[in-house]
N, C-alpha and C positions, 0 to 999 in steps of 0.2 A: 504494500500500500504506500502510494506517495501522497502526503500532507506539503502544501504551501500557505506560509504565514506571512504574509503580509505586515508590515512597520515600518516606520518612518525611518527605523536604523536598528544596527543590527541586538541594541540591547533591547528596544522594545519588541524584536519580535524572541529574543531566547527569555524573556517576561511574560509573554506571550505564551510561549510552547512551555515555562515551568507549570501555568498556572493551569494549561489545559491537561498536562502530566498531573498534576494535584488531582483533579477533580477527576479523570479517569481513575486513580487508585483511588479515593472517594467509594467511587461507583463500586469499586471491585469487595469493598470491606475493607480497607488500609484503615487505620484512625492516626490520629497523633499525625496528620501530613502536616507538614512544615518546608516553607521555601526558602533561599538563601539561610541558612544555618553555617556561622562561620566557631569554627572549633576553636580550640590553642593554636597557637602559630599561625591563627591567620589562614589555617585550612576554610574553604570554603566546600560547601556542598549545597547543588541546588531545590534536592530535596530531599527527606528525610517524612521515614512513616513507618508505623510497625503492623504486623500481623500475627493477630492469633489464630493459630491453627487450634484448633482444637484437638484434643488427646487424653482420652481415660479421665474426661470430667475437670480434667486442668487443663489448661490451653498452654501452649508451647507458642512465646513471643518471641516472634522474629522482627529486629530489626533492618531496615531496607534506607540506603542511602543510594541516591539517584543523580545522574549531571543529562542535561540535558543542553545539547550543541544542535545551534539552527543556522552554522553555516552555510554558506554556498557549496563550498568545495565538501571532498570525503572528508572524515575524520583520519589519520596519519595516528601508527605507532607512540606517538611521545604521548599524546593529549587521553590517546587508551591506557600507557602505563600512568600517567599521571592520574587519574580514576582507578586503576588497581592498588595504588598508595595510598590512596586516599581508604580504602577500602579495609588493607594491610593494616593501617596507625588506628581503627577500629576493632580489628582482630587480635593485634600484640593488648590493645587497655582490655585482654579477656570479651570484648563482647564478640555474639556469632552474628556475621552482620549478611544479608544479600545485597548485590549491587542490581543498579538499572541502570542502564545506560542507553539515552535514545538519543540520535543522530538524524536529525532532518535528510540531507546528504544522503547517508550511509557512510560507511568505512571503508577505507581502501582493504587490498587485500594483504597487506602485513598485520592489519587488526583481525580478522577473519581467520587467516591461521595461526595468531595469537593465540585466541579466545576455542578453535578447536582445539590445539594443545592443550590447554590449562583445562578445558573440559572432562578432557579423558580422563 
């Protein structure tokens, strides 16, 4: 599926595409969505939401930190691992975190067989 957002520059439309990323995970059951959430260090994340899975009467919460890029061009290697660090400095503070990562664009394909390696 390809999505076009329209804005006057390029932050109004990745404000744009955070908020309509918010409000799909809304939709899906996420709670706690949060956009722009800047960590320690000035880490930045564009969105952040948890889910409870449900499990034997206690629910099992999964934290989800999400970037959302609505460039022109693919997404490139750097801007991928830069989003698995981010993800990484979540996982070393002990939390188990899921990432989202949606790309207007798409990814070139050094993020593509990235993300199939780290999959396996």
């Amino acid at each position: 599926m390809q999505l076009i957002i329209f804005g006057k520059n390029s932050d109004d439309k990745g404000s744009q595409l955070e908020k309509l990323t918010a409000s799909i995970l809304k939709q899906q059951g996420y709670t706690s969505v949060c956009t722009n959430v800047v960590y320690a260090g000035a880490s930045e994340v564009d969105i952040t939401a948890k889910f409870n899975q449900p499990f034997m009467g206690t629910p099992i919460v999964h934290d989800v930190i999400g970037e959302c890029k609505s460039n022109s061009k693919t997404i490139a290697l750097p801007e991928w691992l830069k989003f698995l660090g981010k993800i990484f400095s979540e996982e070393v503070s002990g939390k188990k975190v899921q990432g989202c990562f949606i790309a207007l664009s798409g990814v070139n394909g050094n993020v593509i067989g990235h993300y199939n390696t780290i999959k396996k």
